[in-house]
C-alpha positions as CSV (number, residue, x, y, z in Angstrom):
1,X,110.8,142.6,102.7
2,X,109.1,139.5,104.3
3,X,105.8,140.4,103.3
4,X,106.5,140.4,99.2
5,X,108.6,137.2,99.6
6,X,104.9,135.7,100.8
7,X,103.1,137.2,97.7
8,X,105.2,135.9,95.5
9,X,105.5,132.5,97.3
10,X,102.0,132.1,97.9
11,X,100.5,131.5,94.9
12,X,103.3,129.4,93.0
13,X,102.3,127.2,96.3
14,X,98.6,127.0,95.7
15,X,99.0,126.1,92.4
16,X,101.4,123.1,93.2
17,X,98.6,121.9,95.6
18,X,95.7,121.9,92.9
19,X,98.1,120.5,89.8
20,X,99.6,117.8,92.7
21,X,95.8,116.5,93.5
22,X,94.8,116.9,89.8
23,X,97.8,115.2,89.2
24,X,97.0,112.1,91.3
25,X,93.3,112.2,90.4
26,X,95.0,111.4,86.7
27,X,96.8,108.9,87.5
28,X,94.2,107.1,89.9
29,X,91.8,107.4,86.7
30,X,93.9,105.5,84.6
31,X,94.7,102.9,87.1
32,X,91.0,102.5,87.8
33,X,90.7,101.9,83.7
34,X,93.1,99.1,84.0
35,X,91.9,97.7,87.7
36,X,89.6,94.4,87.3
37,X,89.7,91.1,86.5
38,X,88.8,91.6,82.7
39,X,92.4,93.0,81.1
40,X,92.7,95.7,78.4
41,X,95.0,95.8,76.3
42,X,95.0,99.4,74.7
43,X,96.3,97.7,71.2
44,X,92.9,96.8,71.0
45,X,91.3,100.0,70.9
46,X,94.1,101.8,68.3
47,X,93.8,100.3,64.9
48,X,96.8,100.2,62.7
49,X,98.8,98.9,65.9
50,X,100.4,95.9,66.0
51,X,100.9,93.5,68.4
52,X,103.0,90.7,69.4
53,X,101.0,87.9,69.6
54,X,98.1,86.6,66.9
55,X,96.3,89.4,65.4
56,X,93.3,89.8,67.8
57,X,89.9,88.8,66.8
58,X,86.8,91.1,66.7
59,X,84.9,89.7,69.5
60,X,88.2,90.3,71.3
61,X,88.4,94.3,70.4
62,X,84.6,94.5,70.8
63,X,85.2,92.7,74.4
64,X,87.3,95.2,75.2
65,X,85.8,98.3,74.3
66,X,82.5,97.0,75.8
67,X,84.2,96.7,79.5
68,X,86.5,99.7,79.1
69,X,83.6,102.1,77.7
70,X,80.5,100.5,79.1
71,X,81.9,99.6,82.9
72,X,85.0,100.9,84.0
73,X,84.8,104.2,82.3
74,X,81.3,104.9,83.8
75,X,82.7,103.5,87.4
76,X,85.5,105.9,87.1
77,X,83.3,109.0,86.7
78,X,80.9,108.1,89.1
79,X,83.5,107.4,91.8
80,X,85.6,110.7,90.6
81,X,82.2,112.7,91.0
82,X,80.3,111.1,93.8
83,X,83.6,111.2,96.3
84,X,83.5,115.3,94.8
85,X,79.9,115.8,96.0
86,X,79.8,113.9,99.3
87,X,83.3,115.8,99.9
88,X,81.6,118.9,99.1
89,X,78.6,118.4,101.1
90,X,80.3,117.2,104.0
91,X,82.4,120.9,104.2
92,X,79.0,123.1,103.9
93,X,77.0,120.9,106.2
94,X,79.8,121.1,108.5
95,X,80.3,124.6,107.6
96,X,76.5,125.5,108.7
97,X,76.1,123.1,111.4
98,X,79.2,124.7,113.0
99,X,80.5,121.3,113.7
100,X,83.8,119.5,112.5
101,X,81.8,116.2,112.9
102,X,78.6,116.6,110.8
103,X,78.2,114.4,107.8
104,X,75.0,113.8,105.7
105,X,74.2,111.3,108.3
106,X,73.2,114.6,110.5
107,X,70.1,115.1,108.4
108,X,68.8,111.8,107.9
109,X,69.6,111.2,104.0
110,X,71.5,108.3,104.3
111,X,69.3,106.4,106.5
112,X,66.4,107.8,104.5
113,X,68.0,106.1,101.3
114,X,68.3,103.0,103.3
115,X,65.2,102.7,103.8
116,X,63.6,103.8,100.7
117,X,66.0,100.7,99.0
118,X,65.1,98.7,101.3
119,X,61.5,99.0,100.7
120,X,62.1,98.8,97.2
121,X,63.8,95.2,97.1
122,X,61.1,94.3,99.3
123,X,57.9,95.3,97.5
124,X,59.5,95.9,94.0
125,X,62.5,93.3,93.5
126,X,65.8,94.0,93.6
127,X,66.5,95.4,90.0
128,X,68.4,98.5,89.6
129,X,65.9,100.8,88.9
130,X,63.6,100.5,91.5
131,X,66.4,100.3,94.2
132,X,67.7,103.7,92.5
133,X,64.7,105.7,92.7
134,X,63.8,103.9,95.9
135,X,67.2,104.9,97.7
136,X,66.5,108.7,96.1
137,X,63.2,109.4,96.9
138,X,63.7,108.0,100.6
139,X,67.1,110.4,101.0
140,X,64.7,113.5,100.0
141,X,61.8,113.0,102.1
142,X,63.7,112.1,104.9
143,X,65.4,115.8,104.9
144,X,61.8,116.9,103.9
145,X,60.7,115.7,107.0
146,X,63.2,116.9,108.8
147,X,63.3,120.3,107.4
148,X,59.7,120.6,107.9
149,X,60.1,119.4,111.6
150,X,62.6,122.6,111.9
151,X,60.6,124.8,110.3
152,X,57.4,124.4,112.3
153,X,58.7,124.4,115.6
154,X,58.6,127.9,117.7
155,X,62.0,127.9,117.6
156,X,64.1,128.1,113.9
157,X,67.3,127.8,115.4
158,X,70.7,125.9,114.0
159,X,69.6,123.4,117.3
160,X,66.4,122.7,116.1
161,X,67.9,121.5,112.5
162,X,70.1,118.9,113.8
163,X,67.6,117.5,116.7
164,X,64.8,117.1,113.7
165,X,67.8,115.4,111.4
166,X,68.6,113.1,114.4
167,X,65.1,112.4,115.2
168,X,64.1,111.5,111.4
169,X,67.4,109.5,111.8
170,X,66.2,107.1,113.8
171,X,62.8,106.8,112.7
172,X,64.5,106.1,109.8
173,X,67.0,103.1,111.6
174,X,63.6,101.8,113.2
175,X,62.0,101.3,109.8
176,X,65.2,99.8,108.5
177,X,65.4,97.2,111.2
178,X,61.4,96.1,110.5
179,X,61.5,95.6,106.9
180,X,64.8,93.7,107.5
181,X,62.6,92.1,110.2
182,X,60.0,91.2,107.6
183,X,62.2,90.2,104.4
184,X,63.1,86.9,103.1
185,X,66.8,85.9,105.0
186,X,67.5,84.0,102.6
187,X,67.0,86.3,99.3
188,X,65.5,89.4,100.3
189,X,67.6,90.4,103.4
190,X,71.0,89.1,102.0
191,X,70.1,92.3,98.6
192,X,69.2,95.0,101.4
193,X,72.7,94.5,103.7
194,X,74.8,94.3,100.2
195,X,73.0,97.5,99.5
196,X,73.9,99.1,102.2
197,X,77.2,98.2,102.4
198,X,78.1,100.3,99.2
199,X,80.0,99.5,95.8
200,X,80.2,100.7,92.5
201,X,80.0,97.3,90.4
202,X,76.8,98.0,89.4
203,X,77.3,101.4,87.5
204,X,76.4,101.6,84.0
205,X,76.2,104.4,81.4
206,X,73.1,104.9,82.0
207,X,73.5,105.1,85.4
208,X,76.4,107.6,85.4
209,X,74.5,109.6,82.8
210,X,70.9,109.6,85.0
211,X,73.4,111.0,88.6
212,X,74.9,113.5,86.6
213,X,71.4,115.1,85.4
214,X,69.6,114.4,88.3
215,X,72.2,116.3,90.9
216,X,74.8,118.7,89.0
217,X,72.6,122.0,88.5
218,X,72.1,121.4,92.8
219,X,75.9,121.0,93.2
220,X,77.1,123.9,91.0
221,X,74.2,125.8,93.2
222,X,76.1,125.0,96.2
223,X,79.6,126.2,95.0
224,X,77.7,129.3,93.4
225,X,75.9,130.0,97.0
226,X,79.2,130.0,99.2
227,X,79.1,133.4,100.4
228,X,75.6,132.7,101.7
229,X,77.4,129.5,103.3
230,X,80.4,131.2,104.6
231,X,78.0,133.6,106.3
232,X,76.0,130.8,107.8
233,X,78.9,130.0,109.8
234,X,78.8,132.7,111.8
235,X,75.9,133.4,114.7
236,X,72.2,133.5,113.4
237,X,72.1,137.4,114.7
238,X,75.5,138.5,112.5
239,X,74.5,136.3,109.6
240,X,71.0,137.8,109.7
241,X,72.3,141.4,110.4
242,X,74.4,141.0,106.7
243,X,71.4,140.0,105.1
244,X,71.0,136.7,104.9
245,X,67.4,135.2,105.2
246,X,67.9,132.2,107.4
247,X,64.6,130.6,107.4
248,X,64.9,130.2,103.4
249,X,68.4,130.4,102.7
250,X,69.0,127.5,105.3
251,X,66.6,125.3,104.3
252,X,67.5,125.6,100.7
253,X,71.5,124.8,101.1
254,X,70.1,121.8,103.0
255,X,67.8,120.5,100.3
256,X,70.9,121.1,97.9
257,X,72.9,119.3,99.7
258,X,70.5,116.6,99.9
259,X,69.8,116.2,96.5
260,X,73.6,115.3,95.8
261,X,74.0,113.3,98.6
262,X,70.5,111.3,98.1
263,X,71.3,111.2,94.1
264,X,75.0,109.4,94.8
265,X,73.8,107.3,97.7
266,X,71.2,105.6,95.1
267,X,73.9,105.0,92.6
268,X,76.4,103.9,94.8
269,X,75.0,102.2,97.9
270,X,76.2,103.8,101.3
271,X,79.7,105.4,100.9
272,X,81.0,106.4,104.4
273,X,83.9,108.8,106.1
274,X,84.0,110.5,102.9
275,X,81.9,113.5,103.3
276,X,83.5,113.4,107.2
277,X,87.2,113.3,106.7
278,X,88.0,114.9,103.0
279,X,86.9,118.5,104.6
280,X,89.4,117.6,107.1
281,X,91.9,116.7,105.2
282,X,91.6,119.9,103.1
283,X,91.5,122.2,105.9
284,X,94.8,121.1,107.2
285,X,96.5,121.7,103.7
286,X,95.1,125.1,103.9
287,X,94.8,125.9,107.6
288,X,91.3,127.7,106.5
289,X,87.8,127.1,105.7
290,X,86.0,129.2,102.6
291,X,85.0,128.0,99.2
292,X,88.4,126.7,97.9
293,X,89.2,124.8,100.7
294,X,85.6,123.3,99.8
295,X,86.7,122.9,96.3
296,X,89.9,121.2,97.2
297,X,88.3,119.1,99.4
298,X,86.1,117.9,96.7
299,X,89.1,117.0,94.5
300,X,90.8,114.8,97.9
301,X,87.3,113.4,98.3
302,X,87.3,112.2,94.4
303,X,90.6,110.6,95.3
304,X,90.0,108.5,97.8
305,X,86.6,107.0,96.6
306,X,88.3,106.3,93.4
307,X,91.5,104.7,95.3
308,X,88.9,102.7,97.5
309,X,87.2,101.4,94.7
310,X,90.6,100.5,92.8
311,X,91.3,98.1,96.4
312,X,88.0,96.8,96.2
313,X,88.5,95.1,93.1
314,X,92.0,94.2,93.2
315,X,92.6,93.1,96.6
316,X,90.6,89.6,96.5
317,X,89.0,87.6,93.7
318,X,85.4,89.0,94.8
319,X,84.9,92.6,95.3
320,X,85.1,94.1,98.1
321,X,82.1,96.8,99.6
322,X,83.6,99.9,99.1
323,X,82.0,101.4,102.1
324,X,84.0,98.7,104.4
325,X,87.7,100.0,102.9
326,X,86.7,103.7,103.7
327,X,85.4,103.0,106.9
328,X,89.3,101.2,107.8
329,X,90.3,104.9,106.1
330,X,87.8,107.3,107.7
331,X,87.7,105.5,111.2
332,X,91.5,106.5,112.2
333,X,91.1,110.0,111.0
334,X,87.7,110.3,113.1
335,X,89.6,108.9,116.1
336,X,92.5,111.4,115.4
337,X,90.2,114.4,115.1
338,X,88.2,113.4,118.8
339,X,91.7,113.1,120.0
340,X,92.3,116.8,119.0
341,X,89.0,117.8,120.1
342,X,87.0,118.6,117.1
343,X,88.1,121.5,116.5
344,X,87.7,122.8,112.8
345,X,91.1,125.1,111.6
């Protein structure tokens, strides 16, 4: 009798999970709509309605529409989405790598973009569009590198892909700290280290518009490739022995994965802990680790970028580097999984 109880159970339980989070992500959307210094007033976008005060002017509605359709709806989606992929990427890379700590830091692509913006501001100014395809073009070649350090050693093991991501790593910190070395520390430098501390008060339309083409066909890849990922979590000899091609299929989930990573990273700036501790958070809820605990994941991941961007706005007059609120989130949940030895559920 116990046994039926749990089929029936079971499901009606999953679904509370997914419409609880999707839930939240709701609310935290329209909270992020309304978060800033600018306020809307949602009489000003419904015509016919009428409000309390003096009819409102037309610079007044245009005002509004402008910040609630041109900024925070564009911040919203890109904070929704960009927590999804790091979230994402942090379960498969910590899925392959076999370890409950990996991040995108384990490759080299966030040091890789911080370099490649901070040769950008230096050599090319500090305007948004170099910086962007500055920050993505160092992510990629830094995993290139890496991947191609892998793949021509004698040796093609899971080992050899995290030794080449940690060596390109800090060749990557080293060129970091001599362009910072060589910039200007009174213009130059002061652009890099706001850079690199992360925030989403630059995102535009046309922002949002270019991260979504340039990384969504590589992150609906991903979720389309998880048996090949679920596989990859077992030993090289078994996953070979089912079929999987390890020398292609691992460098191409990597590349993937760096493509979103590198793509957010040059929108957003450095966004930390998330890709570390939504994974973790997931696979507590579930007690498992397949795709839709990846999924899931991506959904807590959305959350809390979006509700440490909402803070960074709204808890002092200036904004607040997002990166710095989920570090004070992420670092108690790193020191809580070393205190419970790493282990993945």
């Amino acid at each position: 009798m116990t046994r039926p109880v749990q089929k029936l159970v079971r499901p009606a339980t999953l679904r509370s999970r997914w419409g609880l989070i999707l839930a939240l992500l709701v609310l935290l959307a329209i909270f992020s709509l309304l978060a800033g210094r600018f306020p809307i007033d949602w009489r000003l976008l419904l015509p016919g309605v009428a409000t309390t005060s003096a009819p409102p002017s037309a610079s007044q509605a245009a005002m509004t529409r402008s910040v609630l359709f041109n900024l925070r709806l564009p911040r919203t989606l890109v904070a929704l989405y960009g927590g999804f992929g790091l979230a994402l990427v942090g379960s498969i890379l910590q899925t392959i790598f076999k370890n409950p700590l990996a991040s995108p830091d384990i490759m080299g692509v966030s040091s890789g973009a911080s370099v490649g913006a901070a040769a950008a501001i230096l050599f090319l100014g500090s305007g948004v569009l170099p910086v962007t395809l500055g920050a993505f073009a160092g992510g990629l070649l830094a995993v290139a590198l890496a991947i191609f350090l892998a793949q021509s050693g004698s040796q093609r093991q899971l080992a050899t892909f995290v030794v080449s991501g940690l060596a390109v790593n800090a060749l990557a910190q080293a060129l970091l700290m001599l362009l910072k070395l060589v910039a200007d520390p009174h213009n130059t430098l002061a652009a890099i280290e706001f850079w690199i501390m992360g925030g989403l008060g630059t995102i535009t339309l046309a922002k949002a518009t270019g991260l979504l083409a340039a990384t969504l066909p590589a992150l609906i890849l991903l979720i389309l490739l998880s048996r090949q990922i679920s596989l990859l979590s077992l030993s090289d000899s078994e996953a070979m022995a089912l079929g999987v091609n390890l020398h292609f299929v691992r460098p191409l989930l990597l590349g993937l994965a760096t493509l979103v990573v590198a793509g957010t990273v040059a929108v957003t700036g450095l966004i930390s802990f998330i890709g570390l501790i939504a994974p973790h958070i997931a696979r507590l809820v579930y007690r498992r680790n397949d795709r839709t605990v990846w999924l899931f994941g991506g959904l807590v991941g959305a959350g809390l970028l979006l509700t440490a961007d909402i803070l960074a706005r709204s808890l002092a007059t200036a904004e607040i580097p997002v990166s710095i609120l989920t570090s004070l989130i992420g670092v108690p949940v790193l020191i809580s999984l070393v205190h419970r030895g790493g282990r993945l559920p």
